[in-house]
MMTF fields as JSON, N, C-alpha, C and O atoms, coordinates in Angstrom:
{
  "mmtfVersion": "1.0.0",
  "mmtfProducer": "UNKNOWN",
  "numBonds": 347,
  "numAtoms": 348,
  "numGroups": 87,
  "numChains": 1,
  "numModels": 1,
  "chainsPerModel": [1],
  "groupsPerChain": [87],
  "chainIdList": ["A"],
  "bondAtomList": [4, 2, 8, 6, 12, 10, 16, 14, 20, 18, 24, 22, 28, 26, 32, 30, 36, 34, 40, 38, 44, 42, 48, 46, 52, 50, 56, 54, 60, 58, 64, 62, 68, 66, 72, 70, 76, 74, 80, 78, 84, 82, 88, 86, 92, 90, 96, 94, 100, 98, 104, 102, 108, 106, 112, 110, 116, 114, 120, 118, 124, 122, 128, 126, 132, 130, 136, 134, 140, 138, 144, 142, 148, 146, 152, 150, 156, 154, 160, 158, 164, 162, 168, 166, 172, 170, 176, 174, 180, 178, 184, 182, 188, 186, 192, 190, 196, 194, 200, 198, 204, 202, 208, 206, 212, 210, 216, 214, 220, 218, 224, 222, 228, 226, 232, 230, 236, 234, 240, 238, 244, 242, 248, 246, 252, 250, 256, 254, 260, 258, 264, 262, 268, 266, 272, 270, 276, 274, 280, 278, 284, 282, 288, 286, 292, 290, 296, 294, 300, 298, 304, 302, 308, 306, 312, 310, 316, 314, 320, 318, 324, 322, 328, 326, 332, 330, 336, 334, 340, 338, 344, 342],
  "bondOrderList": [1, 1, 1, 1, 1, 1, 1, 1, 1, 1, 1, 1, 1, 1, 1, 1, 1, 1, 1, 1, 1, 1, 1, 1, 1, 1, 1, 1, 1, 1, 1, 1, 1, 1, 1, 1, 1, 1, 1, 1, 1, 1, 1, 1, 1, 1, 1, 1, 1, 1, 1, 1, 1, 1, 1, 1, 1, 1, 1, 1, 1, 1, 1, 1, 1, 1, 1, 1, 1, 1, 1, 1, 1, 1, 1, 1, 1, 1, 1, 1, 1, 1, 1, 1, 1, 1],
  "groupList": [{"groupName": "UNK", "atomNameList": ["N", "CA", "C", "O"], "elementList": ["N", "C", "C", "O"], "formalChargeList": [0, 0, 0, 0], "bondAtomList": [1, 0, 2, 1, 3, 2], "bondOrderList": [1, 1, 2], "singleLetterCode": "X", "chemCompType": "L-PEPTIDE LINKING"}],
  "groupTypeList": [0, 0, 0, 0, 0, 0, 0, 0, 0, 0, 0, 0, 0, 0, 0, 0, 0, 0, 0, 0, 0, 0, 0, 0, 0, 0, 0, 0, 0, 0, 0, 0, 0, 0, 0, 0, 0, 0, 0, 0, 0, 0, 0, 0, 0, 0, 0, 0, 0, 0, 0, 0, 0, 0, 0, 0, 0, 0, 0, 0, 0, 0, 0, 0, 0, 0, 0, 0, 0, 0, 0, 0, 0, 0, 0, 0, 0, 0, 0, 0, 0, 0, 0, 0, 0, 0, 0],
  "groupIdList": [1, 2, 3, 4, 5, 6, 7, 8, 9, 10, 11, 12, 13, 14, 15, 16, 17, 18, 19, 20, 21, 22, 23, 24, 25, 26, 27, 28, 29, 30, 31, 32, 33, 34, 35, 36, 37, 38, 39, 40, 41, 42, 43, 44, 45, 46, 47, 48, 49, 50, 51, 52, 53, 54, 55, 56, 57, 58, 59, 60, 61, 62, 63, 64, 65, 66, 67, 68, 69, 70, 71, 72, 73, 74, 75, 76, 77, 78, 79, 80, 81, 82, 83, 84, 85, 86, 87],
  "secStructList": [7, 7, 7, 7, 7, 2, 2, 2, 2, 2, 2, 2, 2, 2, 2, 2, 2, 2, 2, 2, 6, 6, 2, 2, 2, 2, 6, 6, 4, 4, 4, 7, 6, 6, 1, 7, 1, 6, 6, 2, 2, 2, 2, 2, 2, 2, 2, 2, 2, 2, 2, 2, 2, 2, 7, 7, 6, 2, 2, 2, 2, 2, 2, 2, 2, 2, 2, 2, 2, 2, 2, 0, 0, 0, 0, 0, 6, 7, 7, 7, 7, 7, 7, 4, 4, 4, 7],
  "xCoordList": [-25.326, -23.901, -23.457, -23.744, -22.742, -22.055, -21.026, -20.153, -21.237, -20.181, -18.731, -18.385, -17.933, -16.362, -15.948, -16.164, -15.516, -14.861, -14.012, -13.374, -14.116, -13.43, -11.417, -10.616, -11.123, -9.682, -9.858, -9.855, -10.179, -9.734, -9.873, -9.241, -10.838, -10.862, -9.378, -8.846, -8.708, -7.262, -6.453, -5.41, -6.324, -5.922, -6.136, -5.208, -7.341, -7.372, -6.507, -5.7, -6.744, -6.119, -5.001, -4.781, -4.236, -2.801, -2.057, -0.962, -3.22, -2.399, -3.017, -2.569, -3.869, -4.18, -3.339, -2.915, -2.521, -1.806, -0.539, -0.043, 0.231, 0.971, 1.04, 2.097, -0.013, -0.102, 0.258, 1.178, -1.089, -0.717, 0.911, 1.443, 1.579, 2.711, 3.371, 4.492, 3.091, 3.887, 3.24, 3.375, 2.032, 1.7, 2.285, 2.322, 2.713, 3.918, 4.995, 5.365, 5.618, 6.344, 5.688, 5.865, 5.247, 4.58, 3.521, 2.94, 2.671, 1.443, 0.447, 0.538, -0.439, -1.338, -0.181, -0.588, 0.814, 1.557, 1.578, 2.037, 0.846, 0.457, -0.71, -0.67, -1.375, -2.678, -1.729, -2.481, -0.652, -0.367, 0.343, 1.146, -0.992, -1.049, 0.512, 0.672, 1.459, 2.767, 3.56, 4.56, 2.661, 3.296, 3.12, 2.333, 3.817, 3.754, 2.804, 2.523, 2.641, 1.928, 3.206, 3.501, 3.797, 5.09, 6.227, 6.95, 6.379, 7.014, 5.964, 6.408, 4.973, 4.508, 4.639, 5.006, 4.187, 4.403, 5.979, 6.038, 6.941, 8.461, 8.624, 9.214, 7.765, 7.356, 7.102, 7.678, 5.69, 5.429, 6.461, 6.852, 6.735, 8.257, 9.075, 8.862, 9.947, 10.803, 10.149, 10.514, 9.028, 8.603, 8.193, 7.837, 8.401, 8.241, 9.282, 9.394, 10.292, 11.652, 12.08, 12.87, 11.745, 12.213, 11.403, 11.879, 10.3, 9.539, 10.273, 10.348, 10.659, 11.129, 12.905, 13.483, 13.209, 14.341, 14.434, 15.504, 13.502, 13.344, 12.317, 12.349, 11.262, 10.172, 9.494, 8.845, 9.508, 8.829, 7.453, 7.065, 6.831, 5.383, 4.531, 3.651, 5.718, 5.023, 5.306, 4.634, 6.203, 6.417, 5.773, 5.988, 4.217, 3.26, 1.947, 1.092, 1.951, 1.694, 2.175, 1.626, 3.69, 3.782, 3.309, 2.712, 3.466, 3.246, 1.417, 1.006, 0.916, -0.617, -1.232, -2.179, -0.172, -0.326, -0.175, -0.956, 1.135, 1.509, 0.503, 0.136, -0.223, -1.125, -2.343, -2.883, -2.405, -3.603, -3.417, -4.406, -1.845, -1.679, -1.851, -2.394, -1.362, -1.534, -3.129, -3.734, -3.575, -5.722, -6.368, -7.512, -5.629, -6.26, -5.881, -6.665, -4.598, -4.519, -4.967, -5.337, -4.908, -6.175, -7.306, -7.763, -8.14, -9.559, -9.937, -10.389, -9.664, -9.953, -9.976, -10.923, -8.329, -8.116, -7.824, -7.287, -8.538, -8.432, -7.056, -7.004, -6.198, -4.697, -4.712, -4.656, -4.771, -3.655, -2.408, -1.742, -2.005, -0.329, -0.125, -0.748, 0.918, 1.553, 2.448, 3.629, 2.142, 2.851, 4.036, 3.799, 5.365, 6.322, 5.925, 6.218, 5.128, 4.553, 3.914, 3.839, 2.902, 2.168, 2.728, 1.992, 4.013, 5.026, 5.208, 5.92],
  "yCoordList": [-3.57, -3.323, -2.643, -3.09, -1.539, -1.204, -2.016, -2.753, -1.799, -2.278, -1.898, -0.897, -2.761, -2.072, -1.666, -2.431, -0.748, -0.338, -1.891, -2.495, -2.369, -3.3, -2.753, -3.642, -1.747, -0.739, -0.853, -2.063, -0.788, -0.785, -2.295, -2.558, -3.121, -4.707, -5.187, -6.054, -4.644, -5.24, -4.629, -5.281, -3.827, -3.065, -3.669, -3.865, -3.965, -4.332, -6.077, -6.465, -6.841, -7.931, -8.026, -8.617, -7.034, -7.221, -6.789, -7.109, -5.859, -5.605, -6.81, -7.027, -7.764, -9.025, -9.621, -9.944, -10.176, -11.375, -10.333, -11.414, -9.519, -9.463, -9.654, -10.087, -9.429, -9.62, -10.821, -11.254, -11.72, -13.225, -13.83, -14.686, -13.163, -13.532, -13.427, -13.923, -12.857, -12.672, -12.812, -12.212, -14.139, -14.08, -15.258, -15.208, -16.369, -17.651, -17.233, -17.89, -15.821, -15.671, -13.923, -13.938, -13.069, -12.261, -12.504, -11.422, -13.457, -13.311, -12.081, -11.8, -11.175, -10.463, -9.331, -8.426, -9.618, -8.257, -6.944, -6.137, -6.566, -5.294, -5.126, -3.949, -5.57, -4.834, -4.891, -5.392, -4.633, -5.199, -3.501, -2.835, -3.423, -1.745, -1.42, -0.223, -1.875, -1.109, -0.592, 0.123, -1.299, -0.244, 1.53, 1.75, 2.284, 3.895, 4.147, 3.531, 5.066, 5.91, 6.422, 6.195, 6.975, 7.668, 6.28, 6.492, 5.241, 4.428, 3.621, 3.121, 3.737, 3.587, 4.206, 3.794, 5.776, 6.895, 6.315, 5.266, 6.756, 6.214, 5.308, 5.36, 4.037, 3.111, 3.114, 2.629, 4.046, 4.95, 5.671, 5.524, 6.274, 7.331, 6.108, 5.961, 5.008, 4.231, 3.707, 4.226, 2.562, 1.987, 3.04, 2.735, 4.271, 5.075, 5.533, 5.729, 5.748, 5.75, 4.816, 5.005, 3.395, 2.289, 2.077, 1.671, 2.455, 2.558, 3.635, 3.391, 4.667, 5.686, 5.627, 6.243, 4.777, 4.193, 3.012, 2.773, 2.179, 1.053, 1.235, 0.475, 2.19, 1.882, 1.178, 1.146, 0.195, -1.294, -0.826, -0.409, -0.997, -1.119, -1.605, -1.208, -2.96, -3.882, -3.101, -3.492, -2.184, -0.86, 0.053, 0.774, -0.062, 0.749, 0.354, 1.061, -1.046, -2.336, -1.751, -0.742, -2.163, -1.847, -0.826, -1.068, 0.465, 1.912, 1.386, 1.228, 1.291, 1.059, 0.192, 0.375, -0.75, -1.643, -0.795, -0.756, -0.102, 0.796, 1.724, 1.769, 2.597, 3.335, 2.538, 2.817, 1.643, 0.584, 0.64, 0.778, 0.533, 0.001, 1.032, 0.818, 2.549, 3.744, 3.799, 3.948, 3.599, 4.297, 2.854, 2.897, 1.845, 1.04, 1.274, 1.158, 1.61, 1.948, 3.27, 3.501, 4.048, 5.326, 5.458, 6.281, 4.59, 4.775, 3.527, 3.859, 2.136, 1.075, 0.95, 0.61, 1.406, 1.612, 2.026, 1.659, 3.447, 4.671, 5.531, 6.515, 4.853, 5.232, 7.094, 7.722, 7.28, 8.84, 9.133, 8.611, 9.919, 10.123, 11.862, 12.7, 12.167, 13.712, 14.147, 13.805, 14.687, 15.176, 16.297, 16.963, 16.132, 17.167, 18.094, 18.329, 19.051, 20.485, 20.646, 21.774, 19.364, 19.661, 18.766, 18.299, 18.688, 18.142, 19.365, 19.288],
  "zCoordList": [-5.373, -5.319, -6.612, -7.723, -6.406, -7.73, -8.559, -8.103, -9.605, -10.235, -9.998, -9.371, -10.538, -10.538, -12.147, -13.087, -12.244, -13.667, -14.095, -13.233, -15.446, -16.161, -15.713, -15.426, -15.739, -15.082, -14.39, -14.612, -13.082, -12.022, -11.088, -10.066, -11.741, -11.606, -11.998, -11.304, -13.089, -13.381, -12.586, -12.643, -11.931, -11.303, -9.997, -9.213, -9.756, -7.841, -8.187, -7.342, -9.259, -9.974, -9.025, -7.967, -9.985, -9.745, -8.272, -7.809, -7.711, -5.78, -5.349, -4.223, -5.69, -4.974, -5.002, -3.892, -6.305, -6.839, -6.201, -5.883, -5.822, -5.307, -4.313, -3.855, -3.54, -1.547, -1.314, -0.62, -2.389, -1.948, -2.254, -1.547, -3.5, -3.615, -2.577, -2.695, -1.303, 0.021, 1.055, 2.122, 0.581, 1.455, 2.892, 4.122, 1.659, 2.805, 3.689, 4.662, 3.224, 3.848, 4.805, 6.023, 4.412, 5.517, 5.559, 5.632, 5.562, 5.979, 5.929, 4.734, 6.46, 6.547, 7.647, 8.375, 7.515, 8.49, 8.309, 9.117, 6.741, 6.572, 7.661, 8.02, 8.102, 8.832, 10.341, 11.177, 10.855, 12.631, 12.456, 11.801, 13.977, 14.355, 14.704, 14.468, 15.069, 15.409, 14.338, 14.403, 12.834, 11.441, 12.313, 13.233, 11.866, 12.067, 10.5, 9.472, 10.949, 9.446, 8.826, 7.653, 9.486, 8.563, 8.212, 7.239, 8.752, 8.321, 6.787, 5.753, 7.095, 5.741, 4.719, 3.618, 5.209, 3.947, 3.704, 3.062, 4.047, 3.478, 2.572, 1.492, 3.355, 2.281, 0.93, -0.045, 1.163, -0.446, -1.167, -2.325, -0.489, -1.015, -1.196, -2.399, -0.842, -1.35, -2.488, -3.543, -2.604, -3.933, -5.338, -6.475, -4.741, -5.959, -6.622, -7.832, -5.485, -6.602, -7.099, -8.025, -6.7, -7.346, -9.033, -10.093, -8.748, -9.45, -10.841, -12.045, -10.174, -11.069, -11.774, -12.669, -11.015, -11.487, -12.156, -12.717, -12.224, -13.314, -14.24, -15.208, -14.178, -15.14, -15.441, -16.487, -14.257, -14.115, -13.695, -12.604, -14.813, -14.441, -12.836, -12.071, -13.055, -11.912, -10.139, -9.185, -10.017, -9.229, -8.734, -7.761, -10.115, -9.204, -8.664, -8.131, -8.931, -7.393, -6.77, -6.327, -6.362, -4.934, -4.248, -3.198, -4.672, -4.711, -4.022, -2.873, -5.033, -4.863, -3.344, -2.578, -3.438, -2.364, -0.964, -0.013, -1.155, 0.333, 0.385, 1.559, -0.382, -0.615, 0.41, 1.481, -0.37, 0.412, 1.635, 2.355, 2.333, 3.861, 4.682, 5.766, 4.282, 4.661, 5.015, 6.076, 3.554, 3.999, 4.939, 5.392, 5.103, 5.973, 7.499, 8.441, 7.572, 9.125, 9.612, 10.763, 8.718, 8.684, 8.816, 9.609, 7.986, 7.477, 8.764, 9.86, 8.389, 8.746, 10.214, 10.923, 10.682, 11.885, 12.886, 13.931, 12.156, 12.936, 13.588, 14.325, 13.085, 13.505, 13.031, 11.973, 13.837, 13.686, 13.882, 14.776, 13.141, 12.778, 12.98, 12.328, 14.063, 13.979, 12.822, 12.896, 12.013, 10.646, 11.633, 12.641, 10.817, 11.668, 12.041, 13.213, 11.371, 12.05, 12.752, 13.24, 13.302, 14.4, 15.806, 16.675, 15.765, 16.957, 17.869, 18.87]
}
């Protein structure tokens, strides 16, 4: 098994300890296929301006996290998404 970079171990750290911080009250509802892909991307696009309007570090968790939910219903679960131009 490869190693993980000492960075990016603090890094996967902190999108853990946030998930579980939600996790009593949403549970694992990031992985339930009726998310959209584009309601995620938005997602991304909202926690980044929040992000860019407070400067809160802890902002690009979230960012990272939605990132995460996007390449899992993608990668993981094969979800495909019509981008406006190909409607």
């Amino acid at each position: 098994m490869m190693a993980v970079r000492s960075e990016l171990q603090q890094f996967i750290m902190a999108m853990e300890k946030k998930l579980r911080k939600h996790d009593a009250d949403k549970g694992e509802s990031w992985k339930d296929k009726n998310w959209s892909m584009k309601e995620i991307r938005m997602r991304i696009h909202d926690e980044f301006i929040e992000y860019y309007d407070s400067r809160n570090q802890d902002e690009l968790v979230d960012v990272a996290n939605f990132v995460f939910f996007l390449w899992y219903h993608h990668v993981m679960l094969g979800q495909k998404e019509l981008w406006e131009d190909e409607l």
